[in-house]
C-alpha positions as CSV (number, residue, x, y, z in Angstrom):
1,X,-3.5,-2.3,2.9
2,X,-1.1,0.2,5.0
3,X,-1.2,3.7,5.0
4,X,0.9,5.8,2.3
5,X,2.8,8.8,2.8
6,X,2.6,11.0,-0.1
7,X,5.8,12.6,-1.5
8,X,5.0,16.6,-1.9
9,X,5.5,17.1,-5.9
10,X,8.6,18.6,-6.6
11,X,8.5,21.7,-8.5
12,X,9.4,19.9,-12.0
13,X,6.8,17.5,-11.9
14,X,4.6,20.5,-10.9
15,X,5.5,22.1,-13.9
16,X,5.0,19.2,-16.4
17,X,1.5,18.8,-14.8
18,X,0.5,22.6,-15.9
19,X,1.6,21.6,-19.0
20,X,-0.5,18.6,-19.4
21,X,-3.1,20.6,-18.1
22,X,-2.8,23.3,-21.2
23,X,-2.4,20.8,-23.4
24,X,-5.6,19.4,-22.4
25,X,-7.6,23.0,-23.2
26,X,-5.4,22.6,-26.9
27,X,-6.3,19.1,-27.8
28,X,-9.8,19.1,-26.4
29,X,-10.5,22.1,-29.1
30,X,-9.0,19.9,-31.8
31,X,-11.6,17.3,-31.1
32,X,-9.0,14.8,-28.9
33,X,-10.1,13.9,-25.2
34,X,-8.4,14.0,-22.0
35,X,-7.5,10.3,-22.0
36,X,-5.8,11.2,-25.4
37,X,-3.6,13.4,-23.9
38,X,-3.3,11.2,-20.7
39,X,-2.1,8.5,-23.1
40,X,-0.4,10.5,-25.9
41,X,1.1,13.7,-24.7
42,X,2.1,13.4,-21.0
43,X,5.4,10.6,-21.3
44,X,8.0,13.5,-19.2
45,X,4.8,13.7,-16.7
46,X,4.2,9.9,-16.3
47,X,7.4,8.8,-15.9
48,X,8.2,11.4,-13.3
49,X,4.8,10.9,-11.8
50,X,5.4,6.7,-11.3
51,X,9.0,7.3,-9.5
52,X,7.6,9.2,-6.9
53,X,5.2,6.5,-6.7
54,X,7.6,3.6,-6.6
55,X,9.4,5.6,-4.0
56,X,6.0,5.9,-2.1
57,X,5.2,2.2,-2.5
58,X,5.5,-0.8,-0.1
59,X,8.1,-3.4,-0.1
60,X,9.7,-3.3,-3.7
61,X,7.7,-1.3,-5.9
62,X,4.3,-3.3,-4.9
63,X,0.3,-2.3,-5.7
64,X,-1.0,0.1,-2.9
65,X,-3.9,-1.7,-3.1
66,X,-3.2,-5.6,-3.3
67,X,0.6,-5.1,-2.1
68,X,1.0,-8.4,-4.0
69,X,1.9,-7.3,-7.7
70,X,4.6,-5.7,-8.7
71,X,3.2,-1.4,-9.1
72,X,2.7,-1.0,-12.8
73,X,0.3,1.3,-13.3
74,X,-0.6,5.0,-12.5
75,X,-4.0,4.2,-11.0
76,X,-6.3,7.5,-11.5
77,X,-8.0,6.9,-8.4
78,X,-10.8,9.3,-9.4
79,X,-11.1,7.6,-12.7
80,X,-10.7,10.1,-15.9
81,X,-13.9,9.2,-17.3
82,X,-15.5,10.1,-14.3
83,X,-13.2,13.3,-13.2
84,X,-11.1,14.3,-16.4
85,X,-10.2,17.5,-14.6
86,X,-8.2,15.3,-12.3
87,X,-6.1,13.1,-14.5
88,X,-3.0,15.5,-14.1
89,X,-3.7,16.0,-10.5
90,X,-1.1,14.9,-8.4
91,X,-2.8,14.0,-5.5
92,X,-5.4,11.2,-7.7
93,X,-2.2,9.3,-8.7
94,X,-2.0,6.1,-7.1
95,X,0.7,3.1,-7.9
96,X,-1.6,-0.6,-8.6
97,X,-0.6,-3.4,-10.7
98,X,-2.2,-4.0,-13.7
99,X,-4.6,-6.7,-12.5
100,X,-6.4,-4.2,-9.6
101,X,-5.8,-1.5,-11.7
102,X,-7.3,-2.9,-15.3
103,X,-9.3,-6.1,-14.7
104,X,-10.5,-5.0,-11.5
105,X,-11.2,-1.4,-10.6
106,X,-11.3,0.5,-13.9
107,X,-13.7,3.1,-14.2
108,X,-14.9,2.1,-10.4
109,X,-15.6,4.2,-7.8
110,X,-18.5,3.5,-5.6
111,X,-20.0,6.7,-3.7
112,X,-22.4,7.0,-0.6
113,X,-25.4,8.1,-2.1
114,X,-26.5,10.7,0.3
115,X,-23.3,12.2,1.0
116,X,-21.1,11.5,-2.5
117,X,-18.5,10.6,-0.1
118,X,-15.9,8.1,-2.1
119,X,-16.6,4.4,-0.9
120,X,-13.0,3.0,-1.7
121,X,-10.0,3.7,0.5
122,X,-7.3,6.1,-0.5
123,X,-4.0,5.0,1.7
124,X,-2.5,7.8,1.0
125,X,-5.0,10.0,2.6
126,X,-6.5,7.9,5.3
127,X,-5.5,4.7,7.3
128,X,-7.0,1.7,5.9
129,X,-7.2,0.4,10.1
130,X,-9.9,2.8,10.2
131,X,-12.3,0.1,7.8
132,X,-10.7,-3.0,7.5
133,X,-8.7,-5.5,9.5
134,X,-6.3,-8.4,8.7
135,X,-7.0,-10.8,10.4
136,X,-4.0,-13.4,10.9
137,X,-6.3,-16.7,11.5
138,X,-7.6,-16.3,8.4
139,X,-5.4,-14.5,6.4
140,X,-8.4,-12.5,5.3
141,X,-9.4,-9.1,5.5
142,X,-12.8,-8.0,8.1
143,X,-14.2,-4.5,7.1
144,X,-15.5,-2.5,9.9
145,X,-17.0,0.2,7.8
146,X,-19.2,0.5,4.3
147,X,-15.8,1.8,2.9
148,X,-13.8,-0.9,3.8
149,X,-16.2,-3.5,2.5
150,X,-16.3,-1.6,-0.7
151,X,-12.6,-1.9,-1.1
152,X,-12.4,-5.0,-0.3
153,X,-15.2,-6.5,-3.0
154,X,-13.7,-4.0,-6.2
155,X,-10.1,-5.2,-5.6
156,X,-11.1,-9.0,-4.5
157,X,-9.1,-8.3,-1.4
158,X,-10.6,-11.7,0.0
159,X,-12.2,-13.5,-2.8
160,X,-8.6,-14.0,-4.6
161,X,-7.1,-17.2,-3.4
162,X,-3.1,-15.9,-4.4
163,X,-3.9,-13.0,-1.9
164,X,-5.5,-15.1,0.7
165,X,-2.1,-17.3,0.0
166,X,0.3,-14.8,-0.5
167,X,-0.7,-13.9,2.5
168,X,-0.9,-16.8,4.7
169,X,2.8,-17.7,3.3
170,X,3.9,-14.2,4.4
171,X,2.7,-14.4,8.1
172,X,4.5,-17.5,8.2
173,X,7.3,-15.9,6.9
174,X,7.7,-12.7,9.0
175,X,7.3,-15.3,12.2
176,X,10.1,-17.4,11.1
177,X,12.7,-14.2,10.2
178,X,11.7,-11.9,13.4
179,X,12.9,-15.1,15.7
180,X,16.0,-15.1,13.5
181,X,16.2,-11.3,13.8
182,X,16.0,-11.2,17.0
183,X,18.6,-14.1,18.1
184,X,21.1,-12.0,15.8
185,X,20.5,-8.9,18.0
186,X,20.6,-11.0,20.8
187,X,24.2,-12.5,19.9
188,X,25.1,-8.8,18.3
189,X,25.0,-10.1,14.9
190,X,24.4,-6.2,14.0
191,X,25.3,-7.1,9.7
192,X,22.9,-10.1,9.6
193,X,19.9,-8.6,11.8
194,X,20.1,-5.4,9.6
195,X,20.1,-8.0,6.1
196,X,16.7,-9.5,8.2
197,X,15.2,-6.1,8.8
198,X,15.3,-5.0,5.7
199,X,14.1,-8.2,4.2
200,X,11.3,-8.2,6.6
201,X,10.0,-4.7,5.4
202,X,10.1,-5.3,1.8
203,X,8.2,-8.5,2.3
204,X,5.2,-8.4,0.1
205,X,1.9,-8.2,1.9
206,X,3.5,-5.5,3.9
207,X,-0.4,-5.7,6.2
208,X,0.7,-8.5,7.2
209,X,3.9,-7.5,9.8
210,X,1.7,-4.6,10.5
211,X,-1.5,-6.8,11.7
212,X,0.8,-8.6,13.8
213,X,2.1,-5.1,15.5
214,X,-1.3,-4.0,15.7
215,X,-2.2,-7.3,17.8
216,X,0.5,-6.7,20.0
217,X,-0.3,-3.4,20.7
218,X,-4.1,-3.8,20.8
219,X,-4.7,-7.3,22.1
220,X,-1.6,-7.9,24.1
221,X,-2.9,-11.5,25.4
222,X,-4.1,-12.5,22.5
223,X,-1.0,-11.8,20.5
224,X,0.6,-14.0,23.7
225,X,-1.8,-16.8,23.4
226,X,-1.3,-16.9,19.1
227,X,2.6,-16.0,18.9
228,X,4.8,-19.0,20.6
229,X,7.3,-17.4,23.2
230,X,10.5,-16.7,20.1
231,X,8.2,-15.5,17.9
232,X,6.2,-13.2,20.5
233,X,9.5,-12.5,22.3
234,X,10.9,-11.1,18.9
235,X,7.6,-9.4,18.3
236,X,7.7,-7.1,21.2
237,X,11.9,-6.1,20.9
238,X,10.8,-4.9,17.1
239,X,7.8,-3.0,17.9
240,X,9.9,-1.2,21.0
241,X,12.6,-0.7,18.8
242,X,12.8,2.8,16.9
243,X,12.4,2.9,13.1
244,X,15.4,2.8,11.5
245,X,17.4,1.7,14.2
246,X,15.8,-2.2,14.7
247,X,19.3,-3.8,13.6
248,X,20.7,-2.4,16.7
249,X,18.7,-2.0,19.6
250,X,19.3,-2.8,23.1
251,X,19.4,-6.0,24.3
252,X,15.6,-7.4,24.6
């Protein structure tokens, strides 16, 4: 998981969310329930609601919580059975795919019994680095707080084999295109290192670049011993290099 930057709600979807809201006080008299209206009456909301999501998400569109899938679903990450005053709330809206967000979490959400503090990470409003760690041996994920090992066991972080994959296939993968990236900046291929930038930050698995920045920035002699010399070489030009600007940086 990375951390998410959440898009302030323009003023339209603002709006529309009011209106979902009043709609709610209208349909709840009439006997209906707030998942009624979630599922029945808010289709301007929702669809506004998951593009601001898409545009929030990952790579291409992925799950904020798997980064695998392809983001499908409008995750209530205060579920509406448990908080139906927050189904229209703009700031419990998360983008999952329809595996983490149907056959996995559901109605979850674990809290700290003394505290009601919620046990599953939000990206959008805390980095996931503070609980959990990718580790690149593995491919798996090591939670450093009760948190982090709560996300990791409702969303099968490590216990689903395609993630563990996915995974391991993307590390090799980001290895293999920053060497290529960087021998096109090298040689001031500017065109072809901007096509491998980009491809390398829509990768799915998006952790997985970032655990290898982390290690370089963390561990420096670790990343030295595990990177070969390309690899860490190419490594160290994109981590120095501004964001936004990593198809043309200075010669490294």
């Amino acid at each position: 998981m990375i951390p998410i930057q959440r898009i302030p709600a323009p003023d339209e979807l603002t709006q529309e969310l009011e209106q979902c809201k009043k709609k709610v006080t209208t349909w709840v008299a009439e006997g209906k329930t707030v998942r009624d209206v979630w599922s029945n009456g808010a289709k301007v909301a929702k669809r506004r609601i998951r593009q601001l999501l898409e545009e929030m998400a990952p790579g291409r569109k992925r799950c904020m919580y798997c980064e695998d899938s392809l983001g499908t679903d409008i995750d209530h990450f205060q579920p509406i059975a448990l908080a139906p005053e927050r189904a229209f709330d703009w700031l419990n809206h998360l983008l999952a795919c329809s595996y983490c967000n149907s056959n996995l979490k559901r109605d979850a959400y674990p809290r700290h019994e003394d505290t009601g503090e919620a046990l599953l990470i939000d990206p959008t409003v805390e980095d996931p680095a503070d609980h959990l760690a990718l580790r690149l041996g593995s491919c798996r994920y090591e939670a450093s707080t009760r948190k982090g090992a709560e996300t990791v066991r409702v969303f099968g972080l490590n216990d689903r084999q395609e993630l563990v994959g996915g995974r391991t296939t993307t590390y090799k993968t980001c290895r293999g295109l920053l060497a290529q990236w960087h021998t096109y900046i090298r040689e001031g291929e500017e065109a072809e290192a901007a096509d491998l930038a980009q491809a390398l930050r829509e990768q799915p698995f998006a952790e997985v670049l970032r655990a290898m920045e982390h290690l370089l920035r963390d561990k420096p002699h670790v990343a030295r011993q595990l990177f070969r010399a390309p690899v860490h070489a190419a490594l160290v030009a994109w981590a120095r290099a501004p964001d936004g600007t990593r198809e043309s940086i200075p010669h490294a």
